[in-house]
C-alpha positions as CSV (number, residue, x, y, z in Angstrom):
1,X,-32.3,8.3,9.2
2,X,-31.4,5.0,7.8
3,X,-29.1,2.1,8.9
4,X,-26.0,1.2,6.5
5,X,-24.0,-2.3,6.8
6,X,-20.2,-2.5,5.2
7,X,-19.4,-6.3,4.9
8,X,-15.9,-7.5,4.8
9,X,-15.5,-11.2,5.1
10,X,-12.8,-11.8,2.4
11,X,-9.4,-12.1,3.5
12,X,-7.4,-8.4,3.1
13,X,-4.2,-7.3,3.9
14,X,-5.5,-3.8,4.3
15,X,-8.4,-2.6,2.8
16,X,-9.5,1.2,3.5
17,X,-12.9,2.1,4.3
18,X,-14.0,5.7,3.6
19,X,-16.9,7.4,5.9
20,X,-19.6,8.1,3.7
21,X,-21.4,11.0,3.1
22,X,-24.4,11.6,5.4
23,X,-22.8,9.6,8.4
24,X,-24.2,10.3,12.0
25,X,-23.5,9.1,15.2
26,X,-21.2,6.6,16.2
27,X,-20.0,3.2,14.3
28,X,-20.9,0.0,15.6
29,X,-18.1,-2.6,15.1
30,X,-18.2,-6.4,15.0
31,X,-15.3,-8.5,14.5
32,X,-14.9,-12.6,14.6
33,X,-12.0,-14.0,14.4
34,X,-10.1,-16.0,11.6
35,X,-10.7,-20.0,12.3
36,X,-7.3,-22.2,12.3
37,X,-6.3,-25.1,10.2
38,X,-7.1,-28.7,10.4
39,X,-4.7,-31.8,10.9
40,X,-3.9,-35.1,8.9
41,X,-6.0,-36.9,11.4
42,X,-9.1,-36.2,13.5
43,X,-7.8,-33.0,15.2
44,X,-9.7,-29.7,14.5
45,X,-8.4,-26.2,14.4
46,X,-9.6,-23.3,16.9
47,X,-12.7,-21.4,16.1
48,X,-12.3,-17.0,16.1
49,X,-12.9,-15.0,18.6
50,X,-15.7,-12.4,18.4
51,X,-15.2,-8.5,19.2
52,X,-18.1,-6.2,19.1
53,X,-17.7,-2.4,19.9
54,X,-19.0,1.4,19.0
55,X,-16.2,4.2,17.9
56,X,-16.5,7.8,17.3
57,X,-14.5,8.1,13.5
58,X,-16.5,12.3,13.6
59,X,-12.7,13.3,13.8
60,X,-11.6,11.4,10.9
61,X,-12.5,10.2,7.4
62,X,-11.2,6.6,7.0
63,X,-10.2,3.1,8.7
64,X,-8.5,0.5,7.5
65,X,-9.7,-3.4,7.5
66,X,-7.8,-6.1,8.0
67,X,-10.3,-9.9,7.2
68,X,-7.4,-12.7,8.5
69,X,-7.3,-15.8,5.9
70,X,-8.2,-19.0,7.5
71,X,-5.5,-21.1,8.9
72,X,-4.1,-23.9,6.3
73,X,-3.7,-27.7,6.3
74,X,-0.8,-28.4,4.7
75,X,-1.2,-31.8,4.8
76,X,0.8,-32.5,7.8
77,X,-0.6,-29.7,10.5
78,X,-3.2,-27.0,10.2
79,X,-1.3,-23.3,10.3
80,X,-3.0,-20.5,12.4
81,X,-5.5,-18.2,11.5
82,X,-4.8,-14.5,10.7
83,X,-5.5,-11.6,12.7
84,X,-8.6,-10.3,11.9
85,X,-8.2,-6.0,13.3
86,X,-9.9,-2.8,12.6
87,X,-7.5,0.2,12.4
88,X,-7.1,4.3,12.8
89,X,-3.7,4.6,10.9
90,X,-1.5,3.3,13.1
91,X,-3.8,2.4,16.4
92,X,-5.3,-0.9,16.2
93,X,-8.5,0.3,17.0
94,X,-10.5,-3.7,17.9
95,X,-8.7,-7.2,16.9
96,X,-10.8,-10.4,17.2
97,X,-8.2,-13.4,18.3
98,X,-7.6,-16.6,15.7
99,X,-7.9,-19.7,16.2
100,X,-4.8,-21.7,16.6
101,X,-3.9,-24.9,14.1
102,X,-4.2,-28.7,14.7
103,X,-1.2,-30.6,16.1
104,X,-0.1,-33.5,13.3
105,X,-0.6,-36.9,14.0
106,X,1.5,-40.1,13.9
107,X,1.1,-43.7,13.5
108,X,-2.2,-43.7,15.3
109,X,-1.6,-41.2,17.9
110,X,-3.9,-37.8,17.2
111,X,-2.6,-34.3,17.1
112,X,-3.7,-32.0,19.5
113,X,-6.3,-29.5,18.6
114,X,-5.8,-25.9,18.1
115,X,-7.1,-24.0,20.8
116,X,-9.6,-21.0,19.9
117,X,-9.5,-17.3,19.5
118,X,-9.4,-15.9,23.3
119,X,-10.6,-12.8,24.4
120,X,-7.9,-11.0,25.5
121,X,-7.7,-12.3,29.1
122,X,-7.6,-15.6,29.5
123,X,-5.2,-17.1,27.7
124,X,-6.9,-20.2,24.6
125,X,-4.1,-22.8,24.6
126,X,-3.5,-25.2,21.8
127,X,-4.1,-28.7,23.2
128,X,-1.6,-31.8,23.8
129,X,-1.2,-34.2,21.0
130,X,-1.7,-38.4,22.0
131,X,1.1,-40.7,23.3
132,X,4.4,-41.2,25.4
133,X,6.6,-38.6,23.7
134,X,3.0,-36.2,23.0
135,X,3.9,-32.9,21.8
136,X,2.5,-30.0,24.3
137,X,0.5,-26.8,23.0
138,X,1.1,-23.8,22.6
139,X,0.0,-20.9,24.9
140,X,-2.6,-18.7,23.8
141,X,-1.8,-14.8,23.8
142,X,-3.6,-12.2,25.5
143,X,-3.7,-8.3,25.4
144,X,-0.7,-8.8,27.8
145,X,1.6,-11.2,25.9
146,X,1.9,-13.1,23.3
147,X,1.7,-17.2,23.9
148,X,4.8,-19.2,24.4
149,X,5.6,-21.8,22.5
150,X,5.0,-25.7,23.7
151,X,7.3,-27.0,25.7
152,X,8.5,-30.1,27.8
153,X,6.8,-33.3,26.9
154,X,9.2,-35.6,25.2
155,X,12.2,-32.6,24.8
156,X,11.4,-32.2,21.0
157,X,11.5,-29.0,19.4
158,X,10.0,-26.6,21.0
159,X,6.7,-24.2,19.5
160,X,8.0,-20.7,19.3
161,X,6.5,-18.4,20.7
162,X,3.9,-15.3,19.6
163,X,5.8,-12.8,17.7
164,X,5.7,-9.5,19.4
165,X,7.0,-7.3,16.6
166,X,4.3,-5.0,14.1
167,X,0.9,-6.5,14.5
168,X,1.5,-8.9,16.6
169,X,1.7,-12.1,14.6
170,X,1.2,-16.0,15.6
171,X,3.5,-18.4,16.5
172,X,5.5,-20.9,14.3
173,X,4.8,-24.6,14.6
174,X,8.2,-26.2,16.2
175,X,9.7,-28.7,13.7
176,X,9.8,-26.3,10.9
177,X,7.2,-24.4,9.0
178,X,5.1,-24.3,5.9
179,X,4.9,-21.5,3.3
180,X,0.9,-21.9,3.9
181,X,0.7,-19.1,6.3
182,X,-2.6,-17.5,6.3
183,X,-3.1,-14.0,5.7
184,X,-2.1,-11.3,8.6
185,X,0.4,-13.7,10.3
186,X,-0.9,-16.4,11.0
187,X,1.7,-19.3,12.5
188,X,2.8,-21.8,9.9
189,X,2.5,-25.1,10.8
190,X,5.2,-28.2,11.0
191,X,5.4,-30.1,7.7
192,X,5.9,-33.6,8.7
193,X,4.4,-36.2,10.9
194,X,4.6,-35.5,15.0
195,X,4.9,-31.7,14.4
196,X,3.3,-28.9,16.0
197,X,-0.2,-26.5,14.6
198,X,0.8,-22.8,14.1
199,X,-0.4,-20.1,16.7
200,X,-3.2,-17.7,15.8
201,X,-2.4,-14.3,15.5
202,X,-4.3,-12.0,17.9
203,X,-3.0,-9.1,20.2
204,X,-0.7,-10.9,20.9
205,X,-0.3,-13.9,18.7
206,X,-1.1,-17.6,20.1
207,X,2.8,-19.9,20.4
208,X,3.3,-22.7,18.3
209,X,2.5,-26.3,19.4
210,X,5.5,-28.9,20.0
211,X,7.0,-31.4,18.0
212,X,6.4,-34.5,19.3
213,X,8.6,-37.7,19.2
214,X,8.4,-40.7,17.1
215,X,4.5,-42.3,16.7
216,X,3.5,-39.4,18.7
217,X,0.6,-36.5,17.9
218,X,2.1,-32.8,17.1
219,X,0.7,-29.9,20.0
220,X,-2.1,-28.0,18.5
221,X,-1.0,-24.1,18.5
222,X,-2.6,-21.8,20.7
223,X,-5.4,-19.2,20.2
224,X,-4.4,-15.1,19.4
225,X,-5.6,-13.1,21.8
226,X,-8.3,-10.1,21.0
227,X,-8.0,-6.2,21.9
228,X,-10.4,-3.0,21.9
229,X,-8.5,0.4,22.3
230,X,-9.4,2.8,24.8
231,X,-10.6,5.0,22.8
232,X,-13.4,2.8,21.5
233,X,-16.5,2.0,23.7
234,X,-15.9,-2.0,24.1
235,X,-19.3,-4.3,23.9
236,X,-18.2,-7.8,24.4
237,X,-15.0,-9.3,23.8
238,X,-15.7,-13.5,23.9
239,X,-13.4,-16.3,23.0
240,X,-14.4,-18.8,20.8
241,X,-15.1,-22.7,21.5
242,X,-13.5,-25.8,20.7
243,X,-13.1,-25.3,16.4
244,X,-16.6,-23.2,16.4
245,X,-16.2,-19.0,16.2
246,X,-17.6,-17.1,19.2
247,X,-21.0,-15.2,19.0
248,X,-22.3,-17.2,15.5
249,X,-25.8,-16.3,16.4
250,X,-25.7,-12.7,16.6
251,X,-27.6,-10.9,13.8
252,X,-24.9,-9.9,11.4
253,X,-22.6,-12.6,11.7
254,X,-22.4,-14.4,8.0
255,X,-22.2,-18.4,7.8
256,X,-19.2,-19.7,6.7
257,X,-16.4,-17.5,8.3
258,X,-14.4,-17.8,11.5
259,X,-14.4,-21.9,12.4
260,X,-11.6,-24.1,12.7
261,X,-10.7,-26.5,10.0
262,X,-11.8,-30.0,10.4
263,X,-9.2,-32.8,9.8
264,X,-7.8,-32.2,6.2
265,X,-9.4,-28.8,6.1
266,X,-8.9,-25.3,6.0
267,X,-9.9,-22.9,8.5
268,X,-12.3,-20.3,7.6
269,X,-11.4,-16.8,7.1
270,X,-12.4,-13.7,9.5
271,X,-15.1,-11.1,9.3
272,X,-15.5,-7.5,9.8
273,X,-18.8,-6.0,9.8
274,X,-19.7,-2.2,10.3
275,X,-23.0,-0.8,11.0
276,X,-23.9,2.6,11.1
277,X,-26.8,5.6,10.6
278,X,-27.2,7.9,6.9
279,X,-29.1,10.8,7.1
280,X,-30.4,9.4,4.0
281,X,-31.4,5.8,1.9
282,X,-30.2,3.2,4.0
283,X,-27.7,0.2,1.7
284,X,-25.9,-2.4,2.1
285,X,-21.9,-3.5,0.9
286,X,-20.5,-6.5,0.8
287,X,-16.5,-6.5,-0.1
């Protein structure tokens, strides 16, 4: 026997992966998290969260893939990341967490950073922007619940929360929202000056950071959360840190996917990677 690797790393809205001829055993999956977007000023967004688990597809002949784009800067606040998920029809079968988008900034108060993929349990907030009126994060999601949108602070507009409807989208940004949402739901982000980053999508979906007042930085939206099915044999779910994905030295992870966006930048998008035994020449497939 001989070991097969199907790479997925760009961003898909659905991509179905057929089990090839010759397949034994079980199928060993890793997933990392889409990274969220950057701010207008020095705050970053959060990096993806990392899934790895093994799955017995001897019952069935396909899965679908879903890569989340990478949250965007829209030149205000960074959007969240898309959900980055691994399914059997309907059943999401493992979803690795985004990261959540940077706050915006104003006069010379910072944003808040975007908090990072979680891992299902513990919930990744989106951090507080800078100054008197500071706009609050938003609350990461978990397996539980999605992540409420930031509140209090100086009584702007609130983050809205994770959306709990289909897959489980991010949060909007409070303030308003972009058309710059990333692929697979990730929250939009505010499109001015003190608003809020957009939540990442997860299982649930990250809320939206607040709007802060006048001179004041935008909340950073919180982190999506991650999930494995029951049915699936769960490895490791981890959470990511600060704007950098979870698990970036493991063997198959590929450079460039699954971290926050610096100021002005992008986030990168997710990665799905599936390994597996042929009872024949081993190969590899990058898609």
């Amino acid at each position: 026997m001989t070991q097969a690797k199907d790479i997925f790393e760009d961003p898909t809205a659905g991509t179905v992966w057929t089990k090839p001829a010759g397949f034994v055993g079980l199928l060993r999956i890793k997933l990392w998290g889409a990274g969220g977007g950057g701010s207008d000023d020095t705050a970053y967004g959060g990096g993806g969260a990392f899934v790895a688990l093994t799955y017995d597809v001897s019952a069935i002949s396909a899965l679908t893939i879903y890569v989340g784009g990478g949250g965007q800067h829209n030149g205000n606040a960074g959007g969240g990341g898309g959900y980055t998920a691994v399914m059997n029809g309907s059943d999401v079968i493992g979803m690795a967490g985004a990261g959540g988008g940077a706050g915006a900034h104003d006069s010379d108060s910072p944003g808040g950073n975007g908090g990072p993929g979680g891992n299902g349990t513990t919930a990744s907030n989106g951090l507080a922007g800078s100054g008197s009126g500071a706009g609050n994060g938003g609350k990461g999601g978990t397996t539980a619940a999605p992540g409420a949108g930031g509140t209090g602070g100086s009584g702007q507009t609130d983050g809205e929360a994770g959306d709990t409807d289909g897959l489980y989208y991010g949060g909007h940004a409070g303030g308003g929202t972009s058309t710059t949402s990333a692929t697979n739901g990730g929250g939009p982000a505010g499109t001015a000056n003190t608003h809020g980053g957009g939540g990442g999508a997860g299982y649930h979906g990250g809320g939206g950071g607040e709007r802060a007042g006048t001179n004041d930085g935008g909340g950073g939206g919180g982190g999506g959360g991650s999930f494995a099915h029951a049915s699936a044999t769960l490895v490791t779910r981890t959470a990511g840190s600060g704007r950098t994905v979870a698990n970036a030295a493991d063997a198959d992870y590929v450079s460039g996917n699954g971290n926050g966006g610096v100021a002005l930048g992008n986030g990168q998008s997710g990665l799905v990677v599936l390994i597996y035994e042929l009872a024949g020449p081993g190969m590899l497939a990058v898609f």
